[in-house]
Every structure is written in C-alpha cells, then in structure tokens.
N, C-alpha and C positions, 0 to 999 in steps of 0.2 A: 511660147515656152510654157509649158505647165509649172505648176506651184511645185510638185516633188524633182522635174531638171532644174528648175531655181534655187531649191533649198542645195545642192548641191554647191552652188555660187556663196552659199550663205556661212559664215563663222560667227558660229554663238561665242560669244563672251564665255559661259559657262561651258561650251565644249572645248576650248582653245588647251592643246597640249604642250606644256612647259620642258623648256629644257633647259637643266641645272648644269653643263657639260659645253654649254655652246662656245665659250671662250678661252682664252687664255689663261685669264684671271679667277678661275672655275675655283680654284683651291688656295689663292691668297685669301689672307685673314682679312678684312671690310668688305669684297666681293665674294664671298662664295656663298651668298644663300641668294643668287642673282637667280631668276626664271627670265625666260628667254622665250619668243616665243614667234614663230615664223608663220606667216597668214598667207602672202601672195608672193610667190616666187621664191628661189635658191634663199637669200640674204647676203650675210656673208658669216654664216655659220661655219663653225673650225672644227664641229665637231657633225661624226659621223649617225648620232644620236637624233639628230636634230628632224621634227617631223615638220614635214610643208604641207598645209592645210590645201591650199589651191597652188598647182603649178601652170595654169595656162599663164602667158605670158600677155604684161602690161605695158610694157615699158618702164616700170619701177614695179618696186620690191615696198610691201608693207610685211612690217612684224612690232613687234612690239614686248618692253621689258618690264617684267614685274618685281618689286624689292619691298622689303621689310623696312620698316626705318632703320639709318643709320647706317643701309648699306651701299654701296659706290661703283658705280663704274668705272673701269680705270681709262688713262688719257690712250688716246686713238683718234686719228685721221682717216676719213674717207677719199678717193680720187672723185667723186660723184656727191651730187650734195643728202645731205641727211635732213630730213625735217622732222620734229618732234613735234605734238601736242599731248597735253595731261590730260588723261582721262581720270583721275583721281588722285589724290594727294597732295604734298607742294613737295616742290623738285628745287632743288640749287641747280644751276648747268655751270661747270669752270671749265678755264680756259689759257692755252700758253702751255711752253717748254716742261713746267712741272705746276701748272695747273692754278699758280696765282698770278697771270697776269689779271684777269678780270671773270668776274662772276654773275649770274642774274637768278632771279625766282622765280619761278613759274609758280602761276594756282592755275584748277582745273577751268581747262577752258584752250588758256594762253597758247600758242606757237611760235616757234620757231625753227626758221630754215637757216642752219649752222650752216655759215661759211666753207667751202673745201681749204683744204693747205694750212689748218692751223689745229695742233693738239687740243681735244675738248673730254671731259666726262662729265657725270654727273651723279648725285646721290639722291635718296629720299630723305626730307628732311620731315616729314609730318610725324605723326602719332601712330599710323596704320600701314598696311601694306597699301599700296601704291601701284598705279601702270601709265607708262606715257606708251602710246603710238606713235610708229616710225614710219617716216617713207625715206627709200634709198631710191636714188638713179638710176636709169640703165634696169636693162632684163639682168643683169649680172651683176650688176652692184658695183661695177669699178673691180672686180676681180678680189676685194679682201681687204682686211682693214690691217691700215698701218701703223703700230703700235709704237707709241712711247718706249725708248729702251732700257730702263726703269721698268719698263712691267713686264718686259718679255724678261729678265734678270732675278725678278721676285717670283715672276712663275716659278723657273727652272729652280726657284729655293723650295718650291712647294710640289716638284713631284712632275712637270707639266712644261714640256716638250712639244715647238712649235718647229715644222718641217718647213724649208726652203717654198712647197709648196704650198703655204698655207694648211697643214693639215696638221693634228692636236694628237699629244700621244702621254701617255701617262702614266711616268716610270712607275708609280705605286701600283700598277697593277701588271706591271710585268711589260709593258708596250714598249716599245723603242724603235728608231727611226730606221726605216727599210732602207739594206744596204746601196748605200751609196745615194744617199740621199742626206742633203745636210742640215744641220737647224738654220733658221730662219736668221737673214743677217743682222745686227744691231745698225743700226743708221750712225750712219757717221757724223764727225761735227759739220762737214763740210755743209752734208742734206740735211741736219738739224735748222743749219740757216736758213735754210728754204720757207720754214715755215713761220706763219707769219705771227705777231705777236698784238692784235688789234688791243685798242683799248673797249674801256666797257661803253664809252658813249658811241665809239663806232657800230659796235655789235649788238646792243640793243636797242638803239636809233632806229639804225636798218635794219635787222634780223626779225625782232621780237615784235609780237601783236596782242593786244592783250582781249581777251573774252569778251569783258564787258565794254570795250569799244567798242570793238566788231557786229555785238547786239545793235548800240545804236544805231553805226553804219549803213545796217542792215535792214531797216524800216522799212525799206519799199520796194528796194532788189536785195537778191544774194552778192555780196560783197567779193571780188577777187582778190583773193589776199594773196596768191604768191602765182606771178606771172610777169609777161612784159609790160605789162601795165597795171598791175597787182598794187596793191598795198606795201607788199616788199617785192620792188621791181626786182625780177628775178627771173631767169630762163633756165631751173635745172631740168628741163627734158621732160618735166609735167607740171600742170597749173591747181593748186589750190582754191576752190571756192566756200564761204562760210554761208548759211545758209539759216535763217531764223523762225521763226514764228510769224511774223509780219511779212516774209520776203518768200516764204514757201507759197507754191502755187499747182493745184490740181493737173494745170494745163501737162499735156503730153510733151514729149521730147525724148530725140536719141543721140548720140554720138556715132561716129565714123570708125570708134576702137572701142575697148572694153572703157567704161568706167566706174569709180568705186565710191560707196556712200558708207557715209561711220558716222555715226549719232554721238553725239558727248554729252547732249543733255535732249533728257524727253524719251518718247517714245514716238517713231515715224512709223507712217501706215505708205508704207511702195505696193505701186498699182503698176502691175504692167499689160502687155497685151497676151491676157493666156490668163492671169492670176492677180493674186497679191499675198503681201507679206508683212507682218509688225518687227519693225527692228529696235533694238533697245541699245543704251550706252552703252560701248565694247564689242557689240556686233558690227562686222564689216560685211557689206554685201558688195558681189561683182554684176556687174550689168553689162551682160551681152552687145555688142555692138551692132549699132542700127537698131535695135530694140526700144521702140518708146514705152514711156517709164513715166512716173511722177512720185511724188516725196511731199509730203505734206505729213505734220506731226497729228500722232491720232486721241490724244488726250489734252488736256486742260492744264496750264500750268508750264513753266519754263522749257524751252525746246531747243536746240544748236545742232546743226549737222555741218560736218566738210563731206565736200565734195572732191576724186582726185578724178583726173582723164588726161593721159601720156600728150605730149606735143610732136612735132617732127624736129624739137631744138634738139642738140649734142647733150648729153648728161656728163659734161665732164662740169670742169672747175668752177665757181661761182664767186669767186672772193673778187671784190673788187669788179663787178660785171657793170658795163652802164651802156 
C-alpha cells in the first residue's frame, strides 16, 4: 500500500470535523457547546449533520467528544459496550438513574470500558478544552443510544425532537416529525429497573485502568488491557492493547481484520510494507488487514499508544461478564 492509499486510513487530530448537532442534548444549557466527532464507522449520531471520516467497517465504531470546561454530557446507555480514554484534560465520568449513584476521574492517559445496562455521562472538569476517545461495539453501535428520560424531557424544553427512529429534528428551525412517525418513547418505571445501579468500587475496581500503571506494566510487553484475559476481563466484540516505550518493537506484524493505532502520548513512526507514516496524539490510523506494520515511537521523551483489532465475540452486554 503506498503512503498517499494509507494517508487515506489516516485522521489527523487537526483535520477531525466537529459536530455541534449530534445529539439530543444539542440545545440544553451545560451540553450544548459539546463537539462530537465521528472517525471509524456510523456511531450512533442522531443527527444528520454528522461527518464519518473513515466508513470501512471494523467491528467497532471510534469517535470521540470534545468540551469546554464545565460542559456535560447527558445520562445515556449503550446496548454495546462504550470505552473511553482521555486524550487531554481531566474528565468526572457519573453514573446511575440521575447520575449520583457513583462517580470517577479520569487524567490523560486513564480508560475505561463503561459497563452496558447502566445510565452514565460525563463532563470536563479541567481549565481547558478537553477530548476523550471512544470506542462503541458492533459495526452499528447497538443501533442508538438509550437516553435518560430527564433529557429527552429537557430537550423537547429546548426546541429538539427525538423520532421513534432515532432521528433528531429541531422545532426552532421549523423541523418536525414526518407524518406518522412518533417521538421517541420515555422508558418506563418498569425498564428503568432494568438498569443496574453499580457501586463506585464495583465500576472502578473492574472498569478503570490508570495511565501511569499501564506504563509500568508495560516494561517489556504491550500490556492487554481489555480482553478475555485483559486487565479488565472483558469480551465486548474488540480487545484493547496499551503499548509503551519499553514494550514497542520494530518487528513486523499483521492481523486477519483491520486494525486501529491512536497515540495519547508521543510521537509513533508506523512502517509498513509500501511506506510509512508519523502519527501524533489524537491521530487515529486504520491498518489494513493482513498488512504488516510496525509502531515504534520516533522521538525522545514519554510515548503511549492503544492498540484496537475486532474479536469474533458478540458486542452485546458486558455488565457483569465472567
């Protein structure tokens, strides 16, 4: 593969197209100066707005959100698991029916693979604008996100009409829901119990992995942080690996699917057979399948890269997996 079909693969940081529109909560007051922003696959974008940088399909879905301090995401459940890591800033992530049963902090580095079946958001809590990186399940994401009825209720106070189909319409500008087509339904008490109510030692015991472990960990291999035998035992449908300085390695190697490299700290120089390329924190690169490849950081000075590559597990539920 030549270096200009790779760059094709490639999402600069600084190229990444924002979308102010993507959700629900587009026009409530603490969420609406959210960027949104879609890298690998659909998401589960509401709105029609929304650009996809790379649509070959992976078996999961990356994108990732950028916020201001001070601004929030509202509560919402995936059917498919959600992973975050911080590429910049410190993050709260909350959790539960209205969002206090339990809370954690992330700094740049940290991850977490959020349980399916339990209400979560999250804010920025730093000084600066801020971006965490997401990966979803599934080529389709579980089909859309399942909203707290509390925010689909504050939408509709702000202008902002959620169709039975998942699709986003926006009385202030005259939009309204095509005939015979209804708003999206509030969940009931009955499915409110469904969802589960974890404490904070359950969800950051199991969930959470912090940066500067992961460095140590990682001394002499790349560390699997979220697998069947991962760090956070875990099967949602792709495996996680963290990847150091000490633990990077020249040697060649491919996979049987696409898979995807995202630097959080450093600068990586990927070599593959055709080319190569310097990736920076917030670029995401996709790697052809069967393509060997190597990743080794190209400068002097702190380095971290994850590694994603789909499994043949189910991308459904995860809570409670053993």
């Amino acid at each position: 593969m030549t270096p200009q079909e790779m760059e094709q693969r490639i999402v600069r940081y600084g190229d990444l197209q924002p979308c102010r529109t993507a959700f629900i909560d587009a026009h409530t007051p603490g969420s609406d100066q959210k960027e949104n922003f879609t890298i690998i696959g659909g998401g589960v974008s509401e709105s029609a707005d929304q650009h996809v940088h790379i649509t070959i399909p992976h078996g999961f879905n990356i994108g990732a959100a950028g916020q201001p301090p001070k601004c929030r995401n509202s509560l919402h459940s995936h059917r498919t698991a959600e992973v975050f890591f911080v590429l910049s800033g410190r993050w709260r992530f909350f959790w539960g029916r209205w969002g206090t049963t339990g809370e954690v902090v992330l700094e740049e580095g940290d991850i977490f693979n959020i349980p399916t079946g339990m209400f979560r958001g999250f804010e920025n809590i730093g000084d600066d604008y801020g971006m965490i990186m997401a990966l979803l399940g599934g080529n389709d994401a579980g089909g859309g996100v399942i909203w707290a009825p509390q925010v689909i209720e504050d939408a509709r106070d702000h202008g902002l009409v959620l169709s039975e189909k998942g699709k986003l319409y926006d009385t202030k500008k005259g939009q309204k829901l095509p005939d015979g087509e209804k708003p999206m339904p509030l969940l009931t008490d009955e499915e409110l119990k469904q969802f589960a109510e974890p404490t904070a030692a359950d969800v950051v015991g199991g969930y959470v992995r912090r940066y500067l472990d992961m460095v140590a960990m990682s001394d002499k291999k790349p560390v699997k942080v979220i697998g069947e035998n991962g760090i956070i035992r875990d099967k949602p449908g792709f495996e996680v690996d963290f990847i150091s300085r000490k633990s990077a390695t020249a040697d060649m190697h491919s996979h049987d699917r696409p898979s995807v490299l995202m630097p959080v700290k450093g600068h990586w120089r990927i070599e593959w057979e055709g080319g190569a390329a310097t990736l920076a924190p917030g670029d995401t690169m996709s790697v052809p399948e069967n393509l060997k490849h190597s990743a080794v950081p190209s400068m002097t000075g702190e380095a971290g890269l994850y590694h994603v590559v789909a499994t043949d597990d189910s991308a459904g539920k995860t809570w409670g997996w053993q």
